[in-house]
ROSE-4610 file (N, C-alpha, C; in Angstrom, 1 decimal, always signed):
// ROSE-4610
residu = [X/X/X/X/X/X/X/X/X/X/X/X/X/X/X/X/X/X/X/X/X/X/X/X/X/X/X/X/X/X/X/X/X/X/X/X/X/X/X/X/X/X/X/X/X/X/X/X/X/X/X/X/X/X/X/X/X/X/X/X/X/X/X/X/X/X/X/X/X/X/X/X/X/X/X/X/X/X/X/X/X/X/X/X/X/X/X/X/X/X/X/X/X/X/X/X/X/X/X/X/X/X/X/X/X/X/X/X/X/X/X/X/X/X/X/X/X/X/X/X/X/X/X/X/X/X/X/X/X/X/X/X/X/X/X/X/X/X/X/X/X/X/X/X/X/X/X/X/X/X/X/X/X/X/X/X/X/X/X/X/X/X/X/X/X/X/X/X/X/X/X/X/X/X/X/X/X/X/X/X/X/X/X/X/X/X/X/X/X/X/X/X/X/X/X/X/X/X/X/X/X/X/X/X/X/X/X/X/X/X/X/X/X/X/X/X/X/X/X/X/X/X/X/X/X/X/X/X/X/X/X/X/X/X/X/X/X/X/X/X/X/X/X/X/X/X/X/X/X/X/X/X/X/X/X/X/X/X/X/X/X/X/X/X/X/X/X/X/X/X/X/X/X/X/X/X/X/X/X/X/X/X/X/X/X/X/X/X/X/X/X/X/X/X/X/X/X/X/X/X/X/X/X/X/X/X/X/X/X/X/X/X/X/X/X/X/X/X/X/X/X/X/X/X/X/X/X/X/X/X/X/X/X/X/X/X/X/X/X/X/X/X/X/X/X/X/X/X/X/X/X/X/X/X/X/X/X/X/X/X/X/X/X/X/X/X/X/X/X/X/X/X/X/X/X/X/X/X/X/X/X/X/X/X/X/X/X/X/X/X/X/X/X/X/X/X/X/X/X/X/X/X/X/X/X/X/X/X/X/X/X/X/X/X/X/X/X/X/X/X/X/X/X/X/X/X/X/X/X]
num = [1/1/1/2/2/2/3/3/3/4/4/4/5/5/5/6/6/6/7/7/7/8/8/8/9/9/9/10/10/10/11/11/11/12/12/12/13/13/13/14/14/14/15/15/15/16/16/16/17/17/17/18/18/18/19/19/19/20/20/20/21/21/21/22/22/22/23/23/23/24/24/24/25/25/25/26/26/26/27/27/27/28/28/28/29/29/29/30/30/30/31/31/31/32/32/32/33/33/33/34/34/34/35/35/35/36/36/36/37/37/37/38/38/38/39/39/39/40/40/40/41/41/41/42/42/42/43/43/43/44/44/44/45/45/45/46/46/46/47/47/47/48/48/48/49/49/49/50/50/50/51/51/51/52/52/52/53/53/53/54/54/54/55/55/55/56/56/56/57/57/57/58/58/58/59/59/59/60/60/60/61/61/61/62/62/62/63/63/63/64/64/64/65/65/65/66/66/66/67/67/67/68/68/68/69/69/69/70/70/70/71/71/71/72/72/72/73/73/73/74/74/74/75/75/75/76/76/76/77/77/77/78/78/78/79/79/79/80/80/80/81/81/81/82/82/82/83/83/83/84/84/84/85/85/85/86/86/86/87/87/87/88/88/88/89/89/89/90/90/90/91/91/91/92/92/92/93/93/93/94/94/94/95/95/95/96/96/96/97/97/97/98/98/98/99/99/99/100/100/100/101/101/101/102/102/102/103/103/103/104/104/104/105/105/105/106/106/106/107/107/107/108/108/108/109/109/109/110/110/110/111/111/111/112/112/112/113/113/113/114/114/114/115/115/115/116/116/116/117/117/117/118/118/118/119/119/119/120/120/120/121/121/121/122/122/122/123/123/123/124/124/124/125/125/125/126/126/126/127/127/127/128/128/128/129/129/129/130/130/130/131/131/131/132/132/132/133/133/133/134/134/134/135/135/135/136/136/136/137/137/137/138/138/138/139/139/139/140/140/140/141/141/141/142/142/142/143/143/143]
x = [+0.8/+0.0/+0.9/+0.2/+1.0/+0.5/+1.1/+1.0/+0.3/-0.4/-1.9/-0.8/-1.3/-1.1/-2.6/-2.4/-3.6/-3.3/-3.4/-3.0/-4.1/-3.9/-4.7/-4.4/-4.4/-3.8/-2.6/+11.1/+10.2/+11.0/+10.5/+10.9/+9.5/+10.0/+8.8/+9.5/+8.7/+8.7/+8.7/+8.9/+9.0/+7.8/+6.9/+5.5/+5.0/+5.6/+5.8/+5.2/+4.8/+3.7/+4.5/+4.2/+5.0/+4.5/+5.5/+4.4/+3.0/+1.6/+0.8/+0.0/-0.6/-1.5/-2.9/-3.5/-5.1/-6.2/-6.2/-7.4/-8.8/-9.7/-11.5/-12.3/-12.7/-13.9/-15.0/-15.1/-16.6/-17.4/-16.8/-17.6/-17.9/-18.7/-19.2/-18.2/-17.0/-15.5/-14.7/-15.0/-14.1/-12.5/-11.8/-10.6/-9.3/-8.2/-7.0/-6.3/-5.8/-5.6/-3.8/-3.4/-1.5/-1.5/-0.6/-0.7/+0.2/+0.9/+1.4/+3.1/+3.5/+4.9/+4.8/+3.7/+4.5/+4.2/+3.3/+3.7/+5.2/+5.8/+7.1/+7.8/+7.6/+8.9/+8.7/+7.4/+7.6/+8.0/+7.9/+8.3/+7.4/+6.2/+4.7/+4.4/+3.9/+3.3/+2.0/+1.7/+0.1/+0.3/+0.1/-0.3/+0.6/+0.9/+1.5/+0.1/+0.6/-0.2/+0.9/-0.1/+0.8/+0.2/+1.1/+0.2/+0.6/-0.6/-0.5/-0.1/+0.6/+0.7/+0.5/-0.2/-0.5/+0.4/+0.9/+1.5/-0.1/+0.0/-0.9/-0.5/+0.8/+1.4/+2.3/+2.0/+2.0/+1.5/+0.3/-0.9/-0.6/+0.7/+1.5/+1.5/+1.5/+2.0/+1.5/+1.7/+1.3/+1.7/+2.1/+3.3/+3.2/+3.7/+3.2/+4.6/+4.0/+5.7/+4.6/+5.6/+4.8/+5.2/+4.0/+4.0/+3.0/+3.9/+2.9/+2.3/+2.6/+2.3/+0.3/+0.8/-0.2/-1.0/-0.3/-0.5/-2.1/-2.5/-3.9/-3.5/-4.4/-4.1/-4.5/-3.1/-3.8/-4.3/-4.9/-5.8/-4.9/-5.3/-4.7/-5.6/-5.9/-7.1/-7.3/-5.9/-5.3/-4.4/-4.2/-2.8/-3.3/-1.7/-1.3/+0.0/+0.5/+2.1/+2.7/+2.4/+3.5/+3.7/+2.5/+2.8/+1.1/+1.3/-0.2/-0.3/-1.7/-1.7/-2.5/-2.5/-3.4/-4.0/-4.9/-6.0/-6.0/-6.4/-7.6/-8.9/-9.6/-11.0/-11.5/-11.5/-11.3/-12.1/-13.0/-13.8/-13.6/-13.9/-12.7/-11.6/-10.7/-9.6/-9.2/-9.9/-9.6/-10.3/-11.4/-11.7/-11.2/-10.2/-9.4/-7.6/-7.5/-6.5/-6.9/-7.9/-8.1/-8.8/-9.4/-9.5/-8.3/-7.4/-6.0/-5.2/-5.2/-5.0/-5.9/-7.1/-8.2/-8.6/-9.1/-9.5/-10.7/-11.7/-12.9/-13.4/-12.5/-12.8/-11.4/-11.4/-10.9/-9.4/-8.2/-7.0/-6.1/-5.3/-3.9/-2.9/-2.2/-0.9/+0.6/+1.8/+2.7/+3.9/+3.9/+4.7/+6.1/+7.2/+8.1/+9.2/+10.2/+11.1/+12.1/+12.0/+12.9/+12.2/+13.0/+12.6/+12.7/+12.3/+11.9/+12.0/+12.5/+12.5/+11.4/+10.5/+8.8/+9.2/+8.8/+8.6/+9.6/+11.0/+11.8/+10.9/+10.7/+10.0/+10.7/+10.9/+11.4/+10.3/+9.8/+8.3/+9.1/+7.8/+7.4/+6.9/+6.6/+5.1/+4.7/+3.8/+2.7/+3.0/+2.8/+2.8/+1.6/+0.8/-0.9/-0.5/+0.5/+1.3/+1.5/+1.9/+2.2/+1.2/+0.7/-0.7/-0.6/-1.0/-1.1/-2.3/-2.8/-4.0/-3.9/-2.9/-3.5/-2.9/-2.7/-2.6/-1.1/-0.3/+0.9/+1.9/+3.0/+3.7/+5.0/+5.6/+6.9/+8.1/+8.1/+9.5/+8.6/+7.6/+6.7/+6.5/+5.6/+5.5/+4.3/+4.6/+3.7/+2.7/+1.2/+0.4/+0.2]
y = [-1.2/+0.0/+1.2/+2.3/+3.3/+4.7/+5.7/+6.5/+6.8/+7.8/+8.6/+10.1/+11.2/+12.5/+13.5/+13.9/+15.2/+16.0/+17.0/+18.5/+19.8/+20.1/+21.7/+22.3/+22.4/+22.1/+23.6/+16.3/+16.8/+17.5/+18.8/+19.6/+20.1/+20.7/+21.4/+22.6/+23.6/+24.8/+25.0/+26.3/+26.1/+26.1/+26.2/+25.6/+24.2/+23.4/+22.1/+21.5/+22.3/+21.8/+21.2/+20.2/+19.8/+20.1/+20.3/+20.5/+19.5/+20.2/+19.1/+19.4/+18.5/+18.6/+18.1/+18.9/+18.0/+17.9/+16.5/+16.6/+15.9/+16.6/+16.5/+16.8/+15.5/+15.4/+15.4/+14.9/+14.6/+15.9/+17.0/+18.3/+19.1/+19.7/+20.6/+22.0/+22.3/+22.5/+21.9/+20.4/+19.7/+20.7/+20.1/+20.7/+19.7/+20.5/+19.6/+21.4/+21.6/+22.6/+22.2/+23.3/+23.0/+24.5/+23.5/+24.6/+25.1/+26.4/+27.7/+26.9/+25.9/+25.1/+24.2/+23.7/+23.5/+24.4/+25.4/+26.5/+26.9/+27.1/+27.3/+26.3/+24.8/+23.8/+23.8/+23.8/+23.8/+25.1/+26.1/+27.4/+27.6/+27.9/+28.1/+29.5/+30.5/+31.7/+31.5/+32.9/+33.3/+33.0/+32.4/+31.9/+30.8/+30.1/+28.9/+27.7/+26.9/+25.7/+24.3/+23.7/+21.7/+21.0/+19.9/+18.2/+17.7/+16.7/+15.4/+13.8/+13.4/+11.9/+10.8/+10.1/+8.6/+7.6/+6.3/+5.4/+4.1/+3.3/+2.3/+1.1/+1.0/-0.2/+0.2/+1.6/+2.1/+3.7/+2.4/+2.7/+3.9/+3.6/+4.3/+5.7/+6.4/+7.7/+8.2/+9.4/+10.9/+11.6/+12.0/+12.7/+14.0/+15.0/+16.5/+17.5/+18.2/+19.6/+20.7/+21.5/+22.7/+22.6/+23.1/+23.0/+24.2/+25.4/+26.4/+27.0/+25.5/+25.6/+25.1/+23.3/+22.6/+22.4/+22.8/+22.3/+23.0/+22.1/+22.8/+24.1/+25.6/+26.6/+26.5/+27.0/+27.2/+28.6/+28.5/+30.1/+30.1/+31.4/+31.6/+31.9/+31.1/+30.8/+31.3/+31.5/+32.3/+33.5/+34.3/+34.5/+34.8/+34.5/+34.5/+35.2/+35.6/+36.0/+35.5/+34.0/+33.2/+32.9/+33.0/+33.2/+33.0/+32.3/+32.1/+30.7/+29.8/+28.8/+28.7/+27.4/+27.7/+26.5/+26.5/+25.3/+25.1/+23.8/+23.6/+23.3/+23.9/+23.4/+22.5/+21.4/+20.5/+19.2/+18.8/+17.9/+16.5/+16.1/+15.0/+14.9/+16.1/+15.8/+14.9/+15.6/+15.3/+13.8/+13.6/+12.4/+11.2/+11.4/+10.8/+10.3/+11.2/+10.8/+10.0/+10.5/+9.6/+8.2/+8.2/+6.6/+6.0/+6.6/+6.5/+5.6/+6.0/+6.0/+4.7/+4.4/+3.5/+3.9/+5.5/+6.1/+7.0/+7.0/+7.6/+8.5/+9.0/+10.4/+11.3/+13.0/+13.8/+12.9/+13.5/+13.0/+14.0/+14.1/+15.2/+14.5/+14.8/+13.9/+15.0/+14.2/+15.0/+14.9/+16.4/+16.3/+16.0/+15.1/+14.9/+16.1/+16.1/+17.5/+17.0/+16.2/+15.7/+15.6/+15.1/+15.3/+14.2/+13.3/+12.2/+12.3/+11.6/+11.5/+10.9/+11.0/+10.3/+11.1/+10.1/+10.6/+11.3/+11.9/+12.2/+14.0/+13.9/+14.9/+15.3/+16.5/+15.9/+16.4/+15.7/+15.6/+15.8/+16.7/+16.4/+15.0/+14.3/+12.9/+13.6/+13.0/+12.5/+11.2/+10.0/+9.6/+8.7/+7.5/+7.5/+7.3/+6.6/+6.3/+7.7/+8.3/+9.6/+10.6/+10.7/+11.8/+12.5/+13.7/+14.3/+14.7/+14.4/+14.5/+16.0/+16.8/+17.9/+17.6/+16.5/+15.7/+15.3/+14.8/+14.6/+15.1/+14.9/+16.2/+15.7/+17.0/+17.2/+15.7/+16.0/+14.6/+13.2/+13.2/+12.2/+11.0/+10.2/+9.5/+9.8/+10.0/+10.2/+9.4/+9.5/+8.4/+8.6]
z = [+0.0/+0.0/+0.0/-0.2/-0.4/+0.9/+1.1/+1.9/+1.7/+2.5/+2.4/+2.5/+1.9/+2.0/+2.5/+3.6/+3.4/+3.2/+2.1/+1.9/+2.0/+1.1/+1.1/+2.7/+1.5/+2.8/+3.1/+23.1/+23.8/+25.0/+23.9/+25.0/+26.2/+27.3/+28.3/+28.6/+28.7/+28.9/+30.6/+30.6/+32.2/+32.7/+32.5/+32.9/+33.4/+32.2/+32.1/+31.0/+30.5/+29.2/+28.3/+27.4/+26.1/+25.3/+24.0/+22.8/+22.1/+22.5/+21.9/+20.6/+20.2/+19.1/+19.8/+19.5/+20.7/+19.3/+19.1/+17.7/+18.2/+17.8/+18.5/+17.1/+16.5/+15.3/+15.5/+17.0/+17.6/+18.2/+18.3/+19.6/+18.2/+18.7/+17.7/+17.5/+17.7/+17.1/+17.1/+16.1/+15.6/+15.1/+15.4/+14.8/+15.5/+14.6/+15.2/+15.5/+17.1/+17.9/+18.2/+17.8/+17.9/+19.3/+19.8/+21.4/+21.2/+21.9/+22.0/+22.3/+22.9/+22.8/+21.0/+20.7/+19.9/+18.2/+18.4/+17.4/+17.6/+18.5/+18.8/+18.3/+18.7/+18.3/+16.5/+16.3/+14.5/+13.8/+14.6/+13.8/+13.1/+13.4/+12.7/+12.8/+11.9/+11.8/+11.0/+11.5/+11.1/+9.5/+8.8/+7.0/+7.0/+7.6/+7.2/+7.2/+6.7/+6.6/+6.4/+6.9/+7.1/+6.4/+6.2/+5.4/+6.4/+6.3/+7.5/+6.3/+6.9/+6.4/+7.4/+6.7/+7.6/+6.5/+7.2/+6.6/+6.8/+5.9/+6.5/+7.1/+7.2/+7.7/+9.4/+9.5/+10.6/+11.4/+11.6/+12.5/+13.5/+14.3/+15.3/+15.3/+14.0/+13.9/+13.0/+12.9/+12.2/+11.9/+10.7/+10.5/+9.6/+10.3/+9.5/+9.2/+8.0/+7.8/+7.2/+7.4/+6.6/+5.5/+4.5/+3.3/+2.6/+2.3/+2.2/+0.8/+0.4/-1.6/-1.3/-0.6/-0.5/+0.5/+1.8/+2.8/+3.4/+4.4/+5.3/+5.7/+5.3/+5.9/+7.7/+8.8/+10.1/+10.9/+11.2/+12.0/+13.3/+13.5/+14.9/+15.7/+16.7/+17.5/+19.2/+19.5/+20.6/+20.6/+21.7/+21.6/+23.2/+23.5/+25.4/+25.7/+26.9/+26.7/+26.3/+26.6/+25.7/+24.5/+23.9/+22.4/+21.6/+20.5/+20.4/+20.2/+19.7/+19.3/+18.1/+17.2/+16.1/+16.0/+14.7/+14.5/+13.2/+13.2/+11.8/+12.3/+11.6/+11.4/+10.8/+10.5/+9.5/+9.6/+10.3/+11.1/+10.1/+8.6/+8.0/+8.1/+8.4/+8.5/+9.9/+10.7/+12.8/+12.2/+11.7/+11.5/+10.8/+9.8/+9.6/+10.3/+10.3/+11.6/+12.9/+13.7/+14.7/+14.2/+13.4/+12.9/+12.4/+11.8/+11.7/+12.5/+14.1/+15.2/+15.9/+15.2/+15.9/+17.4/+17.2/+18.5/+18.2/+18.9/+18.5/+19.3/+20.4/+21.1/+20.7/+21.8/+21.5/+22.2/+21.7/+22.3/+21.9/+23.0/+22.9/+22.6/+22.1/+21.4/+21.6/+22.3/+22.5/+20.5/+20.6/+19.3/+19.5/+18.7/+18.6/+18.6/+19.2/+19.0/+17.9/+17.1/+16.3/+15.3/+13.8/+12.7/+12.2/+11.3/+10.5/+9.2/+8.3/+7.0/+6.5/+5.4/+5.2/+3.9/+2.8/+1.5/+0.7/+1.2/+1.0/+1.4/+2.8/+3.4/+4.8/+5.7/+6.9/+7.6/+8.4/+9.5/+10.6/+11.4/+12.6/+12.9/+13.7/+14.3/+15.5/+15.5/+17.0/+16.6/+18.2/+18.5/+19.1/+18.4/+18.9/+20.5/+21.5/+22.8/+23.9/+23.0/+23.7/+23.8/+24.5/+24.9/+25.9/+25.9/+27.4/+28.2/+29.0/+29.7/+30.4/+30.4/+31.3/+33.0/+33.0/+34.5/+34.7/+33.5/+33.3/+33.9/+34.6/+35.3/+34.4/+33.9/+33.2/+33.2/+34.6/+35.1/+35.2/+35.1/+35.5/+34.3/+34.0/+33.5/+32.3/+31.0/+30.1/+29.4/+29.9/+29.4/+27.8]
């Protein structure tokens, strides 16, 4: 089988937060929500946009770059002192990934600080393993 593309398209702060991706297809603001650490770790600004890649022979991960030819345009949905965060609105898209993942509610997902080669691409991932509940402490153990 061959890759899936969607287009159109760990570090902690002193807070303790890691960078996450929180994607929710089910609430009536489906979207996939990139938090204020990791608009920072990707080097994201207001008109950029991402592709997401799924592999089908691994289920495990999720894999995104900016891509501001093709990629999903993201909004800026916040802004805090710390910085801002952004979104897609995208309710197929959240829905595709998390079936992706074989998961059918909302889930936070911690992003990789490292970079991946995919497609002769270099990605970010999520992790379907790596999630953060809000409850997680920094030194602690990540569900």
């Amino acid at each position: 089988m061959e890759a899936i593309i969607y287009n159109r398209h760990t570090d902690y702060n002193k807070r303790g937060k890691p960078p996450i991706i929180r994607i929710d297809a089910h609430s009536g603001n489906a979207r996939i929500q990139i938090s204020v650490e990791a608009v920072k770790l990707l080097k994201l600004k207001e008109g950029d946009a991402l592709t997401f890649i799924t592999l089908p022979k691994d289920k495990d991960s999720i894999y995104l770059y900016l891509d501001n030819k093709d990629g999903i345009p993201l909004k800026l949905t916040n802004e805090h002192k710390s910085g801002v965060d952004m979104g897609i609105y995208c309710r197929p898209l959240a829905r595709k990934l998390l079936d992706h993942f074989g998961i059918n509610s909302m889930r936070s997902f911690i992003v990789t600080d490292g970079v991946v080669e995919v497609m002769n691409r270099k990605c970010f991932f999520i992790d379907k393993y790596k999630t953060y509940t809000g409850k997680n402490k920094p030194n602690g153990k990540l569900t």
